[in-house]
KETORMAR-531908 format. One record per residue (C-alpha): residue number from 1; residue in one letter; x, y, z. Coordinates in Angstrom, 3 decimals, padded with zeros to 6 digits, always signed. Layout:
// KETORMAR-531908
SITE     i   aa          x          y          z
SITE   NUM    A          X          Y          Z
...
***
This chain:
// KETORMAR-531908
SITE     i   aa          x          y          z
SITE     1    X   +114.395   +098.896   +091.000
SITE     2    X   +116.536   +099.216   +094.178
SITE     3    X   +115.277   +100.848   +097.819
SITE     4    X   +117.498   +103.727   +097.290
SITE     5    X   +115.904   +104.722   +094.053
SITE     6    X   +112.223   +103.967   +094.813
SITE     7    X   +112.948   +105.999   +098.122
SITE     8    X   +114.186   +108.685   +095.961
SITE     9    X   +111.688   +109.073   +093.391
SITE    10    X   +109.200   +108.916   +096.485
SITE    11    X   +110.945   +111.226   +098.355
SITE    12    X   +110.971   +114.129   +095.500
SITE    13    X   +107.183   +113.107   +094.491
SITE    14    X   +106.253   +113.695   +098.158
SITE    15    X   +108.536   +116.896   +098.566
SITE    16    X   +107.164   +118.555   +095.537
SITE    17    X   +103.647   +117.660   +096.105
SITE    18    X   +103.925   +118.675   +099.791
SITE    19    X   +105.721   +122.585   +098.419
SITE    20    X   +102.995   +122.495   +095.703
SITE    21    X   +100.088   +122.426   +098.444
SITE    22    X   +102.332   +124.446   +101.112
SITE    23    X   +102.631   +127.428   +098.184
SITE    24    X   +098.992   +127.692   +096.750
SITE    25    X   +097.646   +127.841   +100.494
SITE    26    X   +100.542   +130.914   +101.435
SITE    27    X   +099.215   +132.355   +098.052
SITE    28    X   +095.773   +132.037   +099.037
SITE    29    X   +095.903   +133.190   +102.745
SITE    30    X   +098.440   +135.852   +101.959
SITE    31    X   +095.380   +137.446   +099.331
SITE    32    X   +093.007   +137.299   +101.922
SITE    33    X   +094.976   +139.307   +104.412
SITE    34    X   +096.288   +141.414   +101.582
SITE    35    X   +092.589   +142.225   +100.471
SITE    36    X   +091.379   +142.656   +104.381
SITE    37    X   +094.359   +144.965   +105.026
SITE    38    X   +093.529   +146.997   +101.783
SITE    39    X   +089.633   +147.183   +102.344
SITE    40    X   +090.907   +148.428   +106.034
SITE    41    X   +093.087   +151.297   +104.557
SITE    42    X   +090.013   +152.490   +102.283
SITE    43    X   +087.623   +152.030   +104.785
SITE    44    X   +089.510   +154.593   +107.139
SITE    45    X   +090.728   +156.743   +103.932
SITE    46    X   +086.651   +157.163   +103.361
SITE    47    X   +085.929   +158.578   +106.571
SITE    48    X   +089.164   +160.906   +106.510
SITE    49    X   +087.402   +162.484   +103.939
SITE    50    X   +083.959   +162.100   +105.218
SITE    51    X   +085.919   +165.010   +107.532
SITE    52    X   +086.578   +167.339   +105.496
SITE    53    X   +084.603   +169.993   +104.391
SITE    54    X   +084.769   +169.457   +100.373
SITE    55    X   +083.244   +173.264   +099.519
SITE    56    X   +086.311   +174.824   +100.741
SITE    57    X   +088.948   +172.242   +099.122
SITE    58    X   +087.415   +173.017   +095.221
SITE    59    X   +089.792   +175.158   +093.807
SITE    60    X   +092.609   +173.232   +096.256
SITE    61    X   +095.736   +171.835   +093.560
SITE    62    X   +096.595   +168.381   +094.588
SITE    63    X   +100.061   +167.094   +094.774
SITE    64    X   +100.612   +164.314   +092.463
SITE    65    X   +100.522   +160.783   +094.294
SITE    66    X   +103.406   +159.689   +092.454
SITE    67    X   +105.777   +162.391   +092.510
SITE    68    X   +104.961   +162.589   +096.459
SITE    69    X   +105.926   +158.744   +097.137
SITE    70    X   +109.221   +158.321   +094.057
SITE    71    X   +110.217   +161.408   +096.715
SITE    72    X   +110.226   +159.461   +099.952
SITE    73    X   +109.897   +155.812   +098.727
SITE    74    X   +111.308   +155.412   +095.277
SITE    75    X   +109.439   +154.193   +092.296
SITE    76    X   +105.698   +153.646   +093.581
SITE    77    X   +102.673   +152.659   +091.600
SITE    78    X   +100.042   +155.332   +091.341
SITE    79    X   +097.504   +152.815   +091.318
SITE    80    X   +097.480   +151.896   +095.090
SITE    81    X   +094.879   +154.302   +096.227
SITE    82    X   +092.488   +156.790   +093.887
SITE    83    X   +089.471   +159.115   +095.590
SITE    84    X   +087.025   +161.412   +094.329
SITE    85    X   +084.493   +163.387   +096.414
SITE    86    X   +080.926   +164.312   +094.640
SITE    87    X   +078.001   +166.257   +095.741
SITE    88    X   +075.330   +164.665   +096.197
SITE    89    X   +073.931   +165.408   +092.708
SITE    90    X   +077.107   +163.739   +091.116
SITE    91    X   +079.200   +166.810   +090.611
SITE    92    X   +082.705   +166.173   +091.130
SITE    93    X   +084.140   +168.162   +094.097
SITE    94    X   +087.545   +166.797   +094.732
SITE    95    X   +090.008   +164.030   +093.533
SITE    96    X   +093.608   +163.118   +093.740
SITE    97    X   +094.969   +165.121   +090.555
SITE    98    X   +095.621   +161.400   +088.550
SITE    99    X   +093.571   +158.522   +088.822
SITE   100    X   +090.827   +159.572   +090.598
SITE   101    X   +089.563   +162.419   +087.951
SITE   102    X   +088.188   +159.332   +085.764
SITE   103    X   +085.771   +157.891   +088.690
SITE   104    X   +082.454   +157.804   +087.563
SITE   105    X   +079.926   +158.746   +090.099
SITE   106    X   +077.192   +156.121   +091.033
SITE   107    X   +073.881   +156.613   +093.252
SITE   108    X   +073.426   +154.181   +095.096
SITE   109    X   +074.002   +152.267   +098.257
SITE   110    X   +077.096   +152.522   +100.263
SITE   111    X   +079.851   +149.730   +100.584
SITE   112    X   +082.561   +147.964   +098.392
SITE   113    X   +081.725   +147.076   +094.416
SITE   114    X   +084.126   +146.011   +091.517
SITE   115    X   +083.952   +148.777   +088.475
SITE   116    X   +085.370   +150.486   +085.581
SITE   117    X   +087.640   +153.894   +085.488
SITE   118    X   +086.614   +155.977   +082.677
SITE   119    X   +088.229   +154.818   +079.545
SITE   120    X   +089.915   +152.214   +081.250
SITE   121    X   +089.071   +147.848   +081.605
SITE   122    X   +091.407   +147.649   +084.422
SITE   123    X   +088.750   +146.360   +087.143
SITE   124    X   +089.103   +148.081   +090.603
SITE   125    X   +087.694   +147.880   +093.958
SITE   126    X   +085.294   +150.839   +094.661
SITE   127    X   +084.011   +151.857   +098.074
SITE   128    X   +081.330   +154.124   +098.590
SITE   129    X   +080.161   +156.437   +101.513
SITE   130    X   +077.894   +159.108   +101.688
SITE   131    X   +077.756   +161.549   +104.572
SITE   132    X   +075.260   +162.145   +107.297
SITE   133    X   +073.317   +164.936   +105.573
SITE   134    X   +073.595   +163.525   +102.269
SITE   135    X   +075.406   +166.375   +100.634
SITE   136    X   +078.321   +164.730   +099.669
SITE   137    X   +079.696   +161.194   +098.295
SITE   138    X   +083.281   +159.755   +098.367
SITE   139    X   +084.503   +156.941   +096.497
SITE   140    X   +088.060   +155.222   +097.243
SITE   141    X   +089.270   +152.807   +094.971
SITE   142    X   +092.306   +150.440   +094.302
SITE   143    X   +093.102   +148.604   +091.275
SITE   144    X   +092.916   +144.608   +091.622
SITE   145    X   +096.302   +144.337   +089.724
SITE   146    X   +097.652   +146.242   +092.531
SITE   147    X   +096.478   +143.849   +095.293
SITE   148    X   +097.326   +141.128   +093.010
SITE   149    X   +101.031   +142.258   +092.413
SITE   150    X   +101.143   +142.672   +096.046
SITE   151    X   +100.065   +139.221   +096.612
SITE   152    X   +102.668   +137.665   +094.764
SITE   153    X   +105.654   +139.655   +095.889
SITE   154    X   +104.672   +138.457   +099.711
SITE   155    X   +103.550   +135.249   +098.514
SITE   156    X   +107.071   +134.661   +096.507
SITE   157    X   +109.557   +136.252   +099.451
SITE   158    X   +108.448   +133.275   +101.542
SITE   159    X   +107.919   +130.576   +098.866
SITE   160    X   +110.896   +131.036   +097.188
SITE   161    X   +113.630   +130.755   +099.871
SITE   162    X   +111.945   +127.330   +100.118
SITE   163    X   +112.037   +126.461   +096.657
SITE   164    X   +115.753   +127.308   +096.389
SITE   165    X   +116.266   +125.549   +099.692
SITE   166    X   +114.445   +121.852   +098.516
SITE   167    X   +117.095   +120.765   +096.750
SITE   168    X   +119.429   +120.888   +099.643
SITE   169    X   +117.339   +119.238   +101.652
SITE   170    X   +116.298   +116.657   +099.013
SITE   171    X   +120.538   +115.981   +098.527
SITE   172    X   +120.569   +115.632   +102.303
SITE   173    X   +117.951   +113.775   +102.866
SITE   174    X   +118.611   +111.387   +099.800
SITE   175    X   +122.347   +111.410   +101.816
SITE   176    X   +121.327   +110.322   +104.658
SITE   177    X   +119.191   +107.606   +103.484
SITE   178    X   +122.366   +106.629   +101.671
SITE   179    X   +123.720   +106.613   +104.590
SITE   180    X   +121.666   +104.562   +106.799
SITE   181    X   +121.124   +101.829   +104.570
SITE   182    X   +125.054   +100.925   +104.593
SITE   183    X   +123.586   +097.756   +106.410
SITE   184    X   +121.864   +096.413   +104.473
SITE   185    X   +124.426   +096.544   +101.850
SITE   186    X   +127.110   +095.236   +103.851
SITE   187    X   +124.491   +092.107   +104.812
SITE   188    X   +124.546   +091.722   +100.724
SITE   189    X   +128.051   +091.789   +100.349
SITE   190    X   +128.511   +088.972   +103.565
SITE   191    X   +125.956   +087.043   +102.100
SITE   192    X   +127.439   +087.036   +098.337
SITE   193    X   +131.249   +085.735   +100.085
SITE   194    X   +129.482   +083.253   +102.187
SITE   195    X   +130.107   +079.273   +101.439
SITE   196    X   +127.446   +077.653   +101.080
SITE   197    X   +127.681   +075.510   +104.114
SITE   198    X   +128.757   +078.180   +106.249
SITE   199    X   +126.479   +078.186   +109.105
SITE   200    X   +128.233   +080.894   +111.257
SITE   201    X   +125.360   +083.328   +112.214
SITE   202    X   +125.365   +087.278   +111.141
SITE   203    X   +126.268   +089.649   +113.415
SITE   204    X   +123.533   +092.080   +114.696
SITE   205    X   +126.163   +094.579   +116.237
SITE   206    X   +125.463   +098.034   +114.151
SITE   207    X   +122.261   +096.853   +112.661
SITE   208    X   +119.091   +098.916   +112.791
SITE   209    X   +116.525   +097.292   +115.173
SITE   210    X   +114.066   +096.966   +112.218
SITE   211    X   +117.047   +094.955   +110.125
SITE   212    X   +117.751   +093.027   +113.223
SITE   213    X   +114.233   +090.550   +113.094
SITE   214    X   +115.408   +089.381   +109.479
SITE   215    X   +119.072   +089.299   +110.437
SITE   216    X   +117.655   +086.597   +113.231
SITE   217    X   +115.165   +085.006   +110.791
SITE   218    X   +118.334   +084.552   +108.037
SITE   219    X   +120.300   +083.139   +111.117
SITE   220    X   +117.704   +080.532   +112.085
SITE   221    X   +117.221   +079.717   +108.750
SITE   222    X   +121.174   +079.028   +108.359
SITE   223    X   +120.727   +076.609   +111.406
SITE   224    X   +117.745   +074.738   +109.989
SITE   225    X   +119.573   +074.044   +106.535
SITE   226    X   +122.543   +073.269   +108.411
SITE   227    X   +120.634   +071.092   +110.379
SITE   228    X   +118.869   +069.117   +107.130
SITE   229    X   +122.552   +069.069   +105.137
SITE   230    X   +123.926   +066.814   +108.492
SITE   231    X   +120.926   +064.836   +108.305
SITE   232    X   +121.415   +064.167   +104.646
SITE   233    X   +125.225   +063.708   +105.019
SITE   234    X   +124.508   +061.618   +107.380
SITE   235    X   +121.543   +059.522   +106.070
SITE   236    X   +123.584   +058.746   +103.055
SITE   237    X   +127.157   +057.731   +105.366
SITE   238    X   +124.703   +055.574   +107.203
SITE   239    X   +123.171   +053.633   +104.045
SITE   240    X   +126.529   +054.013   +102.238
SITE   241    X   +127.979   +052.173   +105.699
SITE   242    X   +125.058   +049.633   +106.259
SITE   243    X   +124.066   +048.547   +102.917
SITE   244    X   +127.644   +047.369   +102.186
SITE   245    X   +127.071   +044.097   +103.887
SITE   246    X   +123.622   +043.120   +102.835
SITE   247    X   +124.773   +043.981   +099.247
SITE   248    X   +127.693   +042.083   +099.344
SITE   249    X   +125.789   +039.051   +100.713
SITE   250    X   +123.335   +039.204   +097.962
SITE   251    X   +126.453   +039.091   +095.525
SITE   252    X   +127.747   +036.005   +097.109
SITE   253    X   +124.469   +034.352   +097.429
SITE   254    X   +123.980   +035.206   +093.360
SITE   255    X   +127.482   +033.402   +092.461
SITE   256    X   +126.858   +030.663   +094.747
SITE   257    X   +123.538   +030.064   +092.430
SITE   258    X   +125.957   +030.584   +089.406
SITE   259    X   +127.972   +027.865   +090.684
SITE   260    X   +125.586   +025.606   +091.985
SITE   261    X   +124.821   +024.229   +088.583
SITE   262    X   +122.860   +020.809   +088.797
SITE   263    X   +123.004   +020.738   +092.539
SITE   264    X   +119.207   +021.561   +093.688
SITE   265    X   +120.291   +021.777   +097.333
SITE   266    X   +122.860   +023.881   +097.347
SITE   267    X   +120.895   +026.334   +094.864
SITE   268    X   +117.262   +026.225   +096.682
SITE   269    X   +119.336   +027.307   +099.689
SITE   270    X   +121.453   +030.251   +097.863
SITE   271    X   +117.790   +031.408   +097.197
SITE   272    X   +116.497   +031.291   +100.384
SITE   273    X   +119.325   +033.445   +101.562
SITE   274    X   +118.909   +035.213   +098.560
SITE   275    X   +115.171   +036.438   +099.704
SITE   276    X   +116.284   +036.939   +103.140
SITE   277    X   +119.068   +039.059   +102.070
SITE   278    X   +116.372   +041.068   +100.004
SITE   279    X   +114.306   +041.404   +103.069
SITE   280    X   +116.554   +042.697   +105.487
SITE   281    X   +117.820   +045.151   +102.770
SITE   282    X   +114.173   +046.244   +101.631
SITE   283    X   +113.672   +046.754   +105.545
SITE   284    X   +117.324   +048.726   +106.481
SITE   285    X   +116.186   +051.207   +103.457
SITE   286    X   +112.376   +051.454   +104.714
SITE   287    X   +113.334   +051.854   +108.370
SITE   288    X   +116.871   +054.560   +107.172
SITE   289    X   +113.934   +056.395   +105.260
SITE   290    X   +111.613   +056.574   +108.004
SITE   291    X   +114.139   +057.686   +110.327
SITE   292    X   +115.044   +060.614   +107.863
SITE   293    X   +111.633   +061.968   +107.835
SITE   294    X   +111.156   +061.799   +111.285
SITE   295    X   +113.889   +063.684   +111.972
SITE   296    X   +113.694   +065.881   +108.951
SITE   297    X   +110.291   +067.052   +109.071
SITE   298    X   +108.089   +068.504   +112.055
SITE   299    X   +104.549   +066.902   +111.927
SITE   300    X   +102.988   +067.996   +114.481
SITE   301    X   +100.662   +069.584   +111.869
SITE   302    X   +099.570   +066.298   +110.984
SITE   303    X   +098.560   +065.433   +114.666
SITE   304    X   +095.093   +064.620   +115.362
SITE   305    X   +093.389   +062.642   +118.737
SITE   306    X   +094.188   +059.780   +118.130
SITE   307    X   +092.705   +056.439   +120.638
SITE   308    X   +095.435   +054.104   +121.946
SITE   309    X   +093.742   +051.358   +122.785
SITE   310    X   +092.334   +050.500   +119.840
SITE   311    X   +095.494   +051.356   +118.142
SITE   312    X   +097.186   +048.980   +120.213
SITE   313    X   +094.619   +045.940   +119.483
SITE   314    X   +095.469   +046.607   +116.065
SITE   315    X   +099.340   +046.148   +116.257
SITE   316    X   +098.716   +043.286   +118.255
SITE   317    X   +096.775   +041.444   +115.824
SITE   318    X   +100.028   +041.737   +112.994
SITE   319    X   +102.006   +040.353   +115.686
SITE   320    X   +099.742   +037.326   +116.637
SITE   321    X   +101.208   +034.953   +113.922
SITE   322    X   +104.508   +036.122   +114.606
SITE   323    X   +103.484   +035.211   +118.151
SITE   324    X   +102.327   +031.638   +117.367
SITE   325    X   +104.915   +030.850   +115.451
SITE   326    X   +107.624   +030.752   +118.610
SITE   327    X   +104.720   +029.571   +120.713
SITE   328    X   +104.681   +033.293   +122.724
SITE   329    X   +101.791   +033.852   +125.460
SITE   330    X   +101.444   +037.420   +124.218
SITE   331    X   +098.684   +039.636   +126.428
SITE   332    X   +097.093   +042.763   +126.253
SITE   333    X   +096.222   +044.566   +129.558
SITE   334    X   +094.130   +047.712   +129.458
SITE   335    X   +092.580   +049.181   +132.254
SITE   336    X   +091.615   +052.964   +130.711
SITE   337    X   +091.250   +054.321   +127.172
SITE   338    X   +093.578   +057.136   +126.777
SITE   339    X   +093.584   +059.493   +123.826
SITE   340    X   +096.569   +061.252   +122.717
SITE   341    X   +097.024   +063.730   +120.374
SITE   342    X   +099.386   +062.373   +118.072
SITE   343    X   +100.344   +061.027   +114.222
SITE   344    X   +098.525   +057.637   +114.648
SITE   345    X   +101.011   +056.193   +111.357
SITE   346    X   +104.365   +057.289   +113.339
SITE   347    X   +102.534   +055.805   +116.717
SITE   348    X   +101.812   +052.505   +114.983
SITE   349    X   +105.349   +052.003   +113.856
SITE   350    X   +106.548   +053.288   +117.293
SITE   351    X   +104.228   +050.107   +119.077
SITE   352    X   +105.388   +048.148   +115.879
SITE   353    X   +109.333   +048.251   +116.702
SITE   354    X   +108.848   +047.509   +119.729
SITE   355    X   +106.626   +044.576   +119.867
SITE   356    X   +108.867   +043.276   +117.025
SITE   357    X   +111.952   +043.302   +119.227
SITE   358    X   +110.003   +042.276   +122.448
SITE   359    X   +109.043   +039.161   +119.880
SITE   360    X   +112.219   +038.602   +118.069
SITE   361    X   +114.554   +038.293   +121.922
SITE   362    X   +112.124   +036.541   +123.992
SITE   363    X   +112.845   +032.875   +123.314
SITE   364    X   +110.214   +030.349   +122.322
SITE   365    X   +107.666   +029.356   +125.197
SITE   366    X   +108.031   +032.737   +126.473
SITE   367    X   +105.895   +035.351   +127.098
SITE   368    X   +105.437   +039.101   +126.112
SITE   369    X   +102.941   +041.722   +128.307
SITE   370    X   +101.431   +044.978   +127.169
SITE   371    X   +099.680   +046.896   +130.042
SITE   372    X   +098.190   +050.329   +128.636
SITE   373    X   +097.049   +052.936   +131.587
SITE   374    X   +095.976   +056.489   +131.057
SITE   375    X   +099.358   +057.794   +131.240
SITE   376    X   +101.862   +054.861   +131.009
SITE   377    X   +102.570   +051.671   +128.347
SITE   378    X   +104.649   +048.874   +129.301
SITE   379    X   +106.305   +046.049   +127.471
SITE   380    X   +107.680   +042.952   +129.299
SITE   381    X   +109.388   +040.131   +128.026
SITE   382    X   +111.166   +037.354   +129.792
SITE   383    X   +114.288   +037.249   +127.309
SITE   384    X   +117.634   +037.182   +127.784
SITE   385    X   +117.717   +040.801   +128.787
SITE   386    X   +121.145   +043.283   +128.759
SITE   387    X   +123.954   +044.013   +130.703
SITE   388    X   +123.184   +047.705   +132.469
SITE   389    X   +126.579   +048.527   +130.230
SITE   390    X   +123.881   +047.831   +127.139
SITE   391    X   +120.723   +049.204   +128.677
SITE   392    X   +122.067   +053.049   +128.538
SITE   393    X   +123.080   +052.520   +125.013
SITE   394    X   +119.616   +050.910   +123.779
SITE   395    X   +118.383   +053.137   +121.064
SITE   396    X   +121.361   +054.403   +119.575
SITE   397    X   +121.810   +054.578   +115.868
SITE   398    X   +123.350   +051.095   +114.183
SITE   399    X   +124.050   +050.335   +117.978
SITE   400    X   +123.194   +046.550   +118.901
SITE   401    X   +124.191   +044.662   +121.750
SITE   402    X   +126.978   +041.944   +121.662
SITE   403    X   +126.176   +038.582   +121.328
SITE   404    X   +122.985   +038.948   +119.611
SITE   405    X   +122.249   +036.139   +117.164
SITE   406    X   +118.603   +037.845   +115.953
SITE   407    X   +119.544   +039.594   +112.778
SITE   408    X   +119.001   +043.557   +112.650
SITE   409    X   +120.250   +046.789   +111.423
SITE   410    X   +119.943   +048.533   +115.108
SITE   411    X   +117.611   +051.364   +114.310
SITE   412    X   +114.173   +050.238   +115.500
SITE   413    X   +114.872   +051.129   +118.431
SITE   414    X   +116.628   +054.942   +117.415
SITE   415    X   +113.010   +055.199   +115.875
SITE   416    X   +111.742   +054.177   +118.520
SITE   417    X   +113.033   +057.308   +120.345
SITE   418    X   +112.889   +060.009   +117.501
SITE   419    X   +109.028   +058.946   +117.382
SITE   420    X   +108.358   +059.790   +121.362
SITE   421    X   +110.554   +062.926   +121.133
SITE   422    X   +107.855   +064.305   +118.281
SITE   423    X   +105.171   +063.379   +120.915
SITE   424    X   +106.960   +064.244   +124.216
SITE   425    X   +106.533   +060.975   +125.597
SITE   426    X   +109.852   +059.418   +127.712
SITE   427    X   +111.029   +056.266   +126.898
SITE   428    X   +112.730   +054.195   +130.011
SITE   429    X   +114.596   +050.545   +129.168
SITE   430    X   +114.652   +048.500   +132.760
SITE   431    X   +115.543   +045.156   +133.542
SITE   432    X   +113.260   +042.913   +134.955
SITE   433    X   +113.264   +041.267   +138.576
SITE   434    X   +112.012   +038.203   +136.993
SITE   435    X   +114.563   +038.519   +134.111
SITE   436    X   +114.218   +040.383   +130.524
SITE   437    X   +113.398   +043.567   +129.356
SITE   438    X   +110.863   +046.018   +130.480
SITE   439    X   +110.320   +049.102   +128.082
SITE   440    X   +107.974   +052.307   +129.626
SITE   441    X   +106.048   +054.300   +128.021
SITE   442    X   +105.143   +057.842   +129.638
SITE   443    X   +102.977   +061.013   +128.688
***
């Protein structure tokens, strides 16, 4: 159901209940002013006649009520007022010539009191007085169909207008939400013609404040899947671009088997090339993934405090055989125990690249130096080191320096950086006094 309907259906539903509530109070305060300005009039009618002298007025003809008022005020009721005047022993004395001739008299106490005319099961209001000396009784009474009638006719003259009014209102109303949610319907319509990698932002000119905080949410939403399709285009350029060579040297290494036939040399060695071949292309793929989901995805959800020394030891023991291998003095300085809050998986593979490239470009015999302090980590080797050219491009993607005979797909170190940009730690490359490559570490 659309938001102009629901509002609708609401909108009448509300209007009706509200005119429903509105009308039965009018009715009801109307009667009670209708009944307190009626009890008024035969309260002061009673002692008018309290007044007179009733002994006099016997043989006195009447006119009749509703000849008198069709006169002056057109067709009247002759039920609005009826009186009688008794003696004190219940003889009737005086009445108004219609109505009041079939009051009954009643001895009792003074005040108002529902009854009965003679003959009649109209009920009426009856009100009672009897004078100072006793000698006479009046009664005034008034029909309740009267007062009723009366009721309605000043309940429906200002009930009605209304009621011929709502639907006016309603059209109006049900216009003008019409009108205001033109909006959200042109949004819609944008949204149905846009491409699907259009990442222009809406406009929030002419947009209703409320509209404007999903307007914004919709536009950083646009970025953020612009953002991922660029990382995908550009994850799968980058493997489509870099997994050309190792795949190709894989094919060559498979016909050189093929060809090798009985020569076990030639073949053992097309194998061992194979496997490396394998390797580095297992690896490119492993470290292309990881740099997609490190820039893809925010973890800091996953963070937790995580200890760096230890941490540290730990990484350094996977790279002791490595180590041993090329004869490398490899040390481990530590001086404080910091604790960061961090993903301690993305920080291993962070200290992983780059004792891995401190390794792999520091010749045999050399030596490699970790010093961990409470806010820095260093790395020192005493390789071959780069040209300052090199050193600002360390860390770009697929970028390696020239002349490099280690073998390598040139994203450790664009991991490297992605990983210390999720943990807002700085990364500085520097070369060494005493030659090769010093990497810092600061938080």
């Amino acid at each position: 159901m659309s938001l102009f309907l629901r509002l609708a259906i609401g909108f009448i539903l509300l209007i009706m209940l509200c005119w429903g509530s509105a009308s039965l109070s009018a009715w009801h305060q109307t009667r009670e002013t209708v009944n307190e300005l009626f009890d008024t009039q035969q309260m002061l009618f009673a002692k008018r006649l309290l007044a007179l002298e009733p002994a006099t007025l016997q043989n006195v003809t009447l006119p009749k009520n509703k000849a008198l008022l069709n006169h002056h005020r057109g067709k009247q009721d002759d039920d609005a007022l009826a009186f009688a005047i008794f003696s004190g022993d219940g003889k009737l004395l005086l009445n108004d010539g219609e109505k009041g001739r079939d009051l009954q008299f009643e001895d009792g106490r003074d005040g108002f009191r529902n009854g009965h005319l003679r003959g009649d099961d109209d009920s009426w209001r009856l009100l009672w007085l009897t004078s100072p000396d006793q000698r006479y009784r009046v009664v005034v009474g008034q029909e309740w169909d009267y007062r009723d009638d009366m009721t309605s006719d000043l309940a429906q003259s200002s009930i009605v207008p209304w009621l011929i009014a709502l639907p006016f209102m309603l059209a109006l109303l049900l216009a003008l939400v019409w009108f205001e949610l033109r909006p959200l319907k042109r949004l819609t319509a944008s949204l149905h013609q846009r491409a699907a990698d259009d990442d222009t932002p809406l406009p929030l000119a002419r947009l209703p404040k409320e509209v404007q905080p999903l307007v914004l949410a919709l536009n950083g939403l646009f970025s953020r899947m612009a953002d991922l399709v660029q990382r995908e285009r550009r994850f799968t350029s980058d493997a489509a671009h870099e997994l050309r060579s190792p795949l190709a040297a894989l094919r060559v290494q498979s016909e050189v088997i093929q060809l090798a036939d009985d020569d076990e040399i030639v073949r053992k060695r097309a194998l061992q090339q194979l496997d490396t071949g394998i390797l580095r292309a297992t690896r490119l793929v492993d470290q292309l993934l990881t740099l997609s989901r490190v820039e893809a995805d925010d973890l800091r959800s996953e963070f937790q405090p995580t200890a760096l020394a230890p941490l540290l030891q730990s990484v350094l023991a996977e790279h002791f055989p490595q180590a041993e291998q090329k004869h490398i003095d490899l040390q481990l300085h530590t001086t404080f125990q910091p604790v960061m809050n961090g993903h301690q998986l993305l920080l291993a593979l962070m200290l992983r690249n780059l004792l891995d490239n401190a390794l792999r470009y520091t010749p045999d015999g050399g030596q490699v130096t970790v010093n961990l302090t409470a806010r820095t980590l260093t790395i020192d080797d005493n390789g071959p080191g780069v040209s300052d050219e090199a050193l600002t491009r360390l860390g770009e993607r697929f970028w390696r320096p020239p002349g490099q005979t280690q073998t390598g797909s040139g994203l450790g170190l664009s991991i490297v950086k992605n990983i210390a940009q999720l943990h807002a730690i700085r990364v500085a490359f520097s070369q060494r006094e005493a030659g090769g490559l010093r990497v810092t570490l600061s938080w």
